[in-house]
Structures are given as C-alpha cells and as structure tokens.
C-alpha positions as CSV (number, residue, x, y, z in Angstrom):
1,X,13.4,158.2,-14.3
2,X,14.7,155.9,-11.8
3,X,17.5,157.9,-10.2
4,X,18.7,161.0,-9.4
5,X,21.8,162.1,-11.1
6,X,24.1,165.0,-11.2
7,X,27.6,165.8,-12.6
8,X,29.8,167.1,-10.0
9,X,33.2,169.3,-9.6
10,X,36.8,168.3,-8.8
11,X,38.3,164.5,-8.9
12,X,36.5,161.5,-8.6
13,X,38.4,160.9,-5.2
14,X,36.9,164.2,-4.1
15,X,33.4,163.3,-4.9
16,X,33.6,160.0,-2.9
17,X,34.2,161.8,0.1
18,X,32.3,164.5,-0.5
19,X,28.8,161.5,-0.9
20,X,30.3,160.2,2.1
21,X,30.1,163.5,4.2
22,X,26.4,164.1,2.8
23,X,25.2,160.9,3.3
24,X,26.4,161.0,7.3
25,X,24.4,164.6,7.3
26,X,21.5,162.9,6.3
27,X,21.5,160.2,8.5
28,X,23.2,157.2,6.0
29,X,25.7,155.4,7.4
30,X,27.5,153.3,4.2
31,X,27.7,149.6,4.8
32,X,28.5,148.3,1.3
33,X,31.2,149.6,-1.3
34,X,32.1,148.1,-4.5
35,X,35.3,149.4,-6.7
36,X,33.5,148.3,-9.8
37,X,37.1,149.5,-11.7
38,X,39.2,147.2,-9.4
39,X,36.9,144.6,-9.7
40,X,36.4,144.1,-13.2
41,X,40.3,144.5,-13.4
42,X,40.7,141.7,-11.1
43,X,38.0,139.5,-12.3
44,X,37.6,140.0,-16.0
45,X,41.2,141.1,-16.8
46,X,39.7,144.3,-18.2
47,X,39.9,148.1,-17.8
48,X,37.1,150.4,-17.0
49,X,36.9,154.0,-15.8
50,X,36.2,155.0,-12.2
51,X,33.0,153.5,-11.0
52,X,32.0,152.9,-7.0
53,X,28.8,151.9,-5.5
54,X,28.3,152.9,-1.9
55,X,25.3,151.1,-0.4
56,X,23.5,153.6,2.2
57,X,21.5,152.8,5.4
58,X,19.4,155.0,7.4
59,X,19.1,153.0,10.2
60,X,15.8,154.2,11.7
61,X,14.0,154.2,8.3
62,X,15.4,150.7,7.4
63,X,13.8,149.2,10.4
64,X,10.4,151.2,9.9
65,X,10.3,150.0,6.3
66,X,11.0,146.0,7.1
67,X,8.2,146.4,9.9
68,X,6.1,147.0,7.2
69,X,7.2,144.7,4.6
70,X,9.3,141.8,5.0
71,X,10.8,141.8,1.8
72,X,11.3,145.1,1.5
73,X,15.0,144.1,2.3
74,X,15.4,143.4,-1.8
75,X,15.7,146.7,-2.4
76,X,18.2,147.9,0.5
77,X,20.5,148.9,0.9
78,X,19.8,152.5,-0.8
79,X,22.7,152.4,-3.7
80,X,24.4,155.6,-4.6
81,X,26.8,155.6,-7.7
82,X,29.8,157.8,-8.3
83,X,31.4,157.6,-11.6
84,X,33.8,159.2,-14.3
85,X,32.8,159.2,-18.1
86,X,34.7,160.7,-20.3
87,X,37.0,163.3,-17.5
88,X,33.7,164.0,-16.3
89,X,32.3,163.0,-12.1
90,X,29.0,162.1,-11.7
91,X,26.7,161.0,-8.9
92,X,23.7,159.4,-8.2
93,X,21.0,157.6,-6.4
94,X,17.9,155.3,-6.9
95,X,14.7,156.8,-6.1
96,X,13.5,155.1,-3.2
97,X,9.6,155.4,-4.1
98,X,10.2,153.8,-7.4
99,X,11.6,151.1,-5.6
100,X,9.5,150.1,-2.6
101,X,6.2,151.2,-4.8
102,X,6.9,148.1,-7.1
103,X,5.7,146.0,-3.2
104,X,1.9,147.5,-3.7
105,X,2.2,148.6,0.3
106,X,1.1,151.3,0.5
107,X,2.5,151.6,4.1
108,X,6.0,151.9,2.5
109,X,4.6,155.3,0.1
110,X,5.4,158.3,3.3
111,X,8.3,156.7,4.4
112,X,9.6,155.9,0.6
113,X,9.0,159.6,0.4
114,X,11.2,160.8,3.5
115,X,14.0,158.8,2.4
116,X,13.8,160.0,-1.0
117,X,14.3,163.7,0.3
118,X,17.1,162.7,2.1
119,X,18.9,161.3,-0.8
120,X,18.4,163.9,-3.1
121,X,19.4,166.4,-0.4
122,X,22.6,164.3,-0.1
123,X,23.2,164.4,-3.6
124,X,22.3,167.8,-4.4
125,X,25.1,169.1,-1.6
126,X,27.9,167.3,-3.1
C-alpha cells in the first residue's frame, strides 16, 4: 500500500485541525492546501464531498533529502489527505519510502524512514 489511512472521529472541520496540531508536533509545518470540494465547484461546476490536501514540510529533513538528490523535490511536499465518504472522516498520508525509493538512492532509504515515522505518528494521534 502506498499510504497510510485511518477513519477518524467527529466533523471533517475537526479532523483538519486536529492533522494540523499533529503535524506541528511532529515537526510539519503545512505550506500547500487544496479545497478539492471548492475547487471542483468552482472549476467544473460540480459537487463533491469534503476533500482537502495539506501539503507537509519538515524543514530539516526536506533539506537533508534535496542534498542527496536533486530531484527528490518531485515528490515533496509530503501530501496528507482528509476526506468525508459517505458521513464518514478519513485521513491519510503517502508513505514517504515508497516515494523517494522509486530515485534508486539509497541515501534517501534512513531518512525516507524517519520521515515516515513521523507521519504515521501524526496520523495515528488524530
């Protein structure tokens, strides 16, 4: 699997915040947000349930990782999700070893790893 994913308690509003919180305690500031809803409303004309993508940086490990691969910057920032289906909240993240192992640097694998267990720490709390 490519992601970690969880349903969660309480609104969809609630959960946002709640990411938000988790993210900060693990070092993630968000730099990106999309209103997938609002957009697709606007662009398209068309309705969609609750959908947000918060796009997370850990500042230290972003630079670590881009000192060892150029590139590397295709895969940030870290995406987390936070959605509603059906009444129900869920959350998730990509797995950040999936990603960067798909460079072959195997450089990336430890730090891959550390950001991983931050993520999944993150959304594990919420």
């Amino acid at each position: 699997m490519y992601a970690f994913k969880r349903e969660v308690e309480g609104s969809f509003e609630d959960a946002v915040t709640r990411v938000r919180t988790e993210l900060k305690k693990e070092g993630f500031g968000v730099i990106t947000e999309i209103d997938v809803q609002k957009t697709v409303k606007e662009k398209l004309g068309a309705d969609c349930e609750k959908y947000i993508i918060l796009g997370a940086c850990n500042p230290p490990f972003a630079y670590k990782a881009i000192m060892a691969e150029r590139d590397i910057g295709l895969f940030m920032p870290c995406n987390v999700i936070i959605y509603e289906e059906n009444g129900k909240v869920f959350v998730a993240s990509v797995k950040p070893t999936l990603a960067m192992s798909m460079t072959g640097n195997q450089a990336l694998e430890p730090l891959a790893q550390q950001v991983e267990a931050k993520l999944k720490k993150a959304i594990d709390s919420v």
